[in-house]
C-alpha positions in Angstrom: 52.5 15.1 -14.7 52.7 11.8 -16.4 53.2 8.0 -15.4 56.0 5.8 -16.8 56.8 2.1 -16.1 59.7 -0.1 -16.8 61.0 -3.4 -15.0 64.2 -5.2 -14.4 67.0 -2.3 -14.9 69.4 -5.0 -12.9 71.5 -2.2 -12.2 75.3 -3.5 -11.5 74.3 -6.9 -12.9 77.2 -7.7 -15.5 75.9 -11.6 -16.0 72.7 -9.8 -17.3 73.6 -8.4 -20.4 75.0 -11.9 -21.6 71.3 -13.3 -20.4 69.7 -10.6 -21.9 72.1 -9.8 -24.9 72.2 -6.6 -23.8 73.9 -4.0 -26.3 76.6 -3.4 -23.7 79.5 -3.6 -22.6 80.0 -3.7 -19.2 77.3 -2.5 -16.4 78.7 0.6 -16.1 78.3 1.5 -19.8 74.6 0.0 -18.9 73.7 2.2 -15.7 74.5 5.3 -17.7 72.4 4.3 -20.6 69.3 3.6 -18.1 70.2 6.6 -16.1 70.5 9.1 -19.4 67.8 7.3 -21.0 65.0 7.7 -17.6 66.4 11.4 -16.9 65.9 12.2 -20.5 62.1 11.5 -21.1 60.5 11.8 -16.8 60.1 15.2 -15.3 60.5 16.0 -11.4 56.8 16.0 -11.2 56.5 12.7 -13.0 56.1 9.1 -11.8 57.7 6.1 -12.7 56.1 2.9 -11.6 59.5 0.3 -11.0 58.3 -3.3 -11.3 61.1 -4.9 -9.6 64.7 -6.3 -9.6 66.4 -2.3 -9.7 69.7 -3.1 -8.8 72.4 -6.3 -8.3 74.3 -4.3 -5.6 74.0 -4.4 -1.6 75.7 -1.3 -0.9 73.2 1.5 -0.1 74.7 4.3 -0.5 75.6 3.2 -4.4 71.9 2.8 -4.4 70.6 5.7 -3.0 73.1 8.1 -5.1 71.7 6.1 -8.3 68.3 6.3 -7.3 68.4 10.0 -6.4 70.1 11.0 -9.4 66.8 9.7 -11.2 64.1 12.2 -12.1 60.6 12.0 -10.8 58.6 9.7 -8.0 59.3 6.3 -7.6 56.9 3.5 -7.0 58.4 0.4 -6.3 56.6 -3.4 -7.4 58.7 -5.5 -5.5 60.9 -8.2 -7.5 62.4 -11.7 -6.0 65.5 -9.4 -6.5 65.2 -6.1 -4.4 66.4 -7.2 -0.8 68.5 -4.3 -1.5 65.8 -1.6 -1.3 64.8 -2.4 2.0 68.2 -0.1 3.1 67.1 2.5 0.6 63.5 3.0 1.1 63.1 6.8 1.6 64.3 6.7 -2.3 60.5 5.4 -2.8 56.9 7.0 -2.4 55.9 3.9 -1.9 57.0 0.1 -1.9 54.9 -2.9 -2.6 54.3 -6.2 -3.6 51.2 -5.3 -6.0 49.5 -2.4 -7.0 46.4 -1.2 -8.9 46.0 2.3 -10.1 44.0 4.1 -12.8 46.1 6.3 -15.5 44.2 8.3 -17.9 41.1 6.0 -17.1 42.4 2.9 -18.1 42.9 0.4 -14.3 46.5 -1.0 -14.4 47.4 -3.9 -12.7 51.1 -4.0 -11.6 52.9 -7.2 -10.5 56.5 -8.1 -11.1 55.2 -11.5 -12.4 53.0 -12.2 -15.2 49.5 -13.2 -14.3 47.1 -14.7 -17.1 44.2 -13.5 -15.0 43.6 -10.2 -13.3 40.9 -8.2 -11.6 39.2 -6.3 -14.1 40.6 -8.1 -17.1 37.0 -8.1 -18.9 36.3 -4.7 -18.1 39.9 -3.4 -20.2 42.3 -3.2 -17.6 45.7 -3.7 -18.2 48.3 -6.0 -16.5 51.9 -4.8 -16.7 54.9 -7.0 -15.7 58.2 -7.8 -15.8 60.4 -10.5 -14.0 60.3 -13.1 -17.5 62.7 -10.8 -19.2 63.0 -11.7 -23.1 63.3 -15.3 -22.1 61.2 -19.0 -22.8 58.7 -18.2 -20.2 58.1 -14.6 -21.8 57.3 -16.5 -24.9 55.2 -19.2 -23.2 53.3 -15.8 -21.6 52.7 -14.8 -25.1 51.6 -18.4 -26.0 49.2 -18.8 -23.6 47.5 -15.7 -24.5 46.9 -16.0 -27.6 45.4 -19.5 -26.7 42.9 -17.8 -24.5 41.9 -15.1 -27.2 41.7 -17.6 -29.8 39.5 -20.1 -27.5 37.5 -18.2 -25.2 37.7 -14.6 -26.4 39.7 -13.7 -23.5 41.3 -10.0 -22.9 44.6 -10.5 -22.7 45.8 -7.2 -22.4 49.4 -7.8 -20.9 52.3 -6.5 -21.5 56.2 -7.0 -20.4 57.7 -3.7 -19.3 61.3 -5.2 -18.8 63.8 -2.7 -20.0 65.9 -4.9 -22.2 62.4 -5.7 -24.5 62.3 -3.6 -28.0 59.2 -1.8 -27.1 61.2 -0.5 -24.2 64.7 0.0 -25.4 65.9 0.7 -21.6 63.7 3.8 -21.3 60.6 4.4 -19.1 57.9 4.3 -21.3 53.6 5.4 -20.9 51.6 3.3 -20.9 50.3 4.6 -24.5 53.6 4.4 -25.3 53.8 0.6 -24.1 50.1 -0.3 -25.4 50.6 1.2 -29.1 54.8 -0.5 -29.4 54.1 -3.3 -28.1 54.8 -6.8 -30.3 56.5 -9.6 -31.1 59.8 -8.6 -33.5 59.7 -10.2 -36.1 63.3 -10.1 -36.6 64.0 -12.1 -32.8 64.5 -15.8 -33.1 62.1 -16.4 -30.0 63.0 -21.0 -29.8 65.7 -20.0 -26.8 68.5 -22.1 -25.4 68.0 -24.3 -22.6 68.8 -21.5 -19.8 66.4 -19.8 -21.1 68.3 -16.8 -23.1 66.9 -15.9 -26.4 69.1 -16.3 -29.4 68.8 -13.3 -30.6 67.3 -9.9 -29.8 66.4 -6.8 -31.7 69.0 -4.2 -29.9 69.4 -0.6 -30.3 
């Protein structure tokens, strides 16, 4: 039995592959990607830590027939966007607005939104998060963390589990996985427009 993460899947949400410059189409090209792409790597005993914004659509019963088609447990970290799953809770083991857990020894803070300081933050726990997506205020996160190393010799260890970010690639992920993939791409012009979309991501 494993855990997995990943954030903002936006299900339904055409407007959010322009934001995102998303590698797709339309959101129903998108859905099937993040639907082949979950069932593909999590088992029926596995669990998949969501942190927040699942889907763009009110209707629960489009919901519930996504969210049941997807392998494993779910754990919901509530988004600003998931007034939806309120219809569709029994889909969840558990919804909440912040969670701590330990996987393979290592404390994980989860949170939709990125926090610069956490419990345990100088004792190696890690912060996962989402809600920034590949955006200016991801790349001020990044910014201010590498202030605080640079300063204060701060652990910074925080990472953005949103699904559209390279590390990711619209797939749950471990949180080896996350920890040893994680970085900047070199090739993404990270200056951003004044909404806030990146020129330019790395896409599969």
């Amino acid at each position: 039995m494993s855990n997995f993460y990943i954030g903002d899947p936006h299900l339904f949400h055409d407007n959010i592959i322009r934001y995102d410059n998303r590698p797709f189409k339309n959101s129903e090209i998108m859905n099937n990607v993040l639907i082949g792409n979950w069932n593909a790597v999590v088992k029926p005993d596995d669990t998949v830590y969501m942190l927040g914004d699942v889907s763009w659509t009110f209707d629960p019963q489009v919901n519930r027939s996504i969210l049941k088609s997807l392998n494993g447990h779910k754990i919901l970290i509530k988004g600003n966007h998931d007034a939806p799953m309120r219809d569709v809770r029994d889909c969840f083991d558990k919804i909440v607005d912040y969670l701590e857990i330990t996987d393979n020894g290592v404390k994980v803070i989860l949170f939709h939104y990125p926090i610069l300081f956490w419990n345990g933050q100088f004792r190696d726990s890690v912060h996962l998060y989402a809600h920034v997506h590949n955006s200016h205020q991801w790349n001020m996160m990044e910014a201010y963390m590498k202030e605080a190393r640079a300063l204060q010799a701060i652990p910074m260890r925080a990472y953005n589990v949103g699904c559209m970010m390279p590390w990711m690639n619209y797939t749950p992920r471990t949180l080896q996985q996350i920890m040893d993939e994680y970085y900047v791409a070199p090739d993404v012009d990270l200056r951003g427009d004044k909404d806030g979309q990146i020129e330019r991501t790395t896409t599969q």
